[in-house]
N, C-alpha and C positions, 0 to 999 in steps of 0.2 A: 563785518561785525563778528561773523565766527572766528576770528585769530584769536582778539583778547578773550572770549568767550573760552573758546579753547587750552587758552596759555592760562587761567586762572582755573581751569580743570584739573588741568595736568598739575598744575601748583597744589593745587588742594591734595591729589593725589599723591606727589612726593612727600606733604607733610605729615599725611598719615600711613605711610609704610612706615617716616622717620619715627615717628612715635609709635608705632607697632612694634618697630625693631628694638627700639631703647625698652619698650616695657619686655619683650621677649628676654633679651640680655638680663636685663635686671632679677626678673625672677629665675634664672637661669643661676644667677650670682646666689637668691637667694635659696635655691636649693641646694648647690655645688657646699654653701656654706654650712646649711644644717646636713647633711650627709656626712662632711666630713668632722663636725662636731658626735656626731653617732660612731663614727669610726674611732676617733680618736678616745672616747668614750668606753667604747669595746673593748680597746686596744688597752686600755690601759687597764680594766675590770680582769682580762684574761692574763696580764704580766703579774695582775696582783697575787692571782691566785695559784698561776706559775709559780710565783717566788712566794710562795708559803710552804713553810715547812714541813707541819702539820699534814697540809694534802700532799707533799710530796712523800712524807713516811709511810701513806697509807697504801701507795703502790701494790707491795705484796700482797694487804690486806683484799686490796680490792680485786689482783687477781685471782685469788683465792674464793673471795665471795661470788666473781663470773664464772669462774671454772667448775665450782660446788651448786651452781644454779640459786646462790642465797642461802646454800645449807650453813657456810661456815662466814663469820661474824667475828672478824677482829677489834680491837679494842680500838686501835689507830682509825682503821675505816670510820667505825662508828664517831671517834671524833672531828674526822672530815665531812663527816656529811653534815656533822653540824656546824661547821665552819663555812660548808660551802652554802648551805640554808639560808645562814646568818647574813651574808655576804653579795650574794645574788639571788636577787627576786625571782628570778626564772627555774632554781632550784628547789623553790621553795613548795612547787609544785609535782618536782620532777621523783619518779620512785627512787629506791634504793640503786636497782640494776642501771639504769640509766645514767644516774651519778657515778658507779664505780667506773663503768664503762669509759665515762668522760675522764675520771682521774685516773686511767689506763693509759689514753691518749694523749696527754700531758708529756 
């Protein structure tokens, strides 16, 4: 009487690895997928701002305002930073030095 006892054990057992596995995968799908919606998301907030003009003029500006410690204040800079405020939430936060810094690295 332990065989079929046994063989409906182990059955029980294979079925919930197989449903263990599938819901593993699946949320697995479901994170693969929002990550690379955040990426792709990124990717494109940072090409935006790459290929803007405006912060790309301000270059000088800004290494002028790094190198002067914030003494000196171009007119371009100062239009980037309101571009870059306007444009990304995360700036909106960020000081002036930090911003230039970042349109340095550009």
């Amino acid at each position: 009487m332990r065989s079929p006892l046994t063989i409906a054990a182990l059955a029980l057992l294979i079925a919930a690895g197989t449903a263990q596995a599938q819901t593993l995968v699946a949320t697995s799908n479901i994170i693969v997928r929002a990550f690379g919606r955040t990426i792709d998301f990124t990717s494109d907030t940072t090409t935006s701002i790459r290929d803007s003009k405006l912060v790309l003029e301000a270059h000088d500006d800004a290494a002028s305002f790094v190198a002067s410690q914030g003494a000196i204040r171009g007119a371009q800079l100062e239009a980037a930073f309101g571009t870059l405020r306007a444009r990304v939430p995360e700036a909106r936060d960020a000081s002036d030095q930090v911003l230039a810094e970042a349109i340095l690295a550009l």
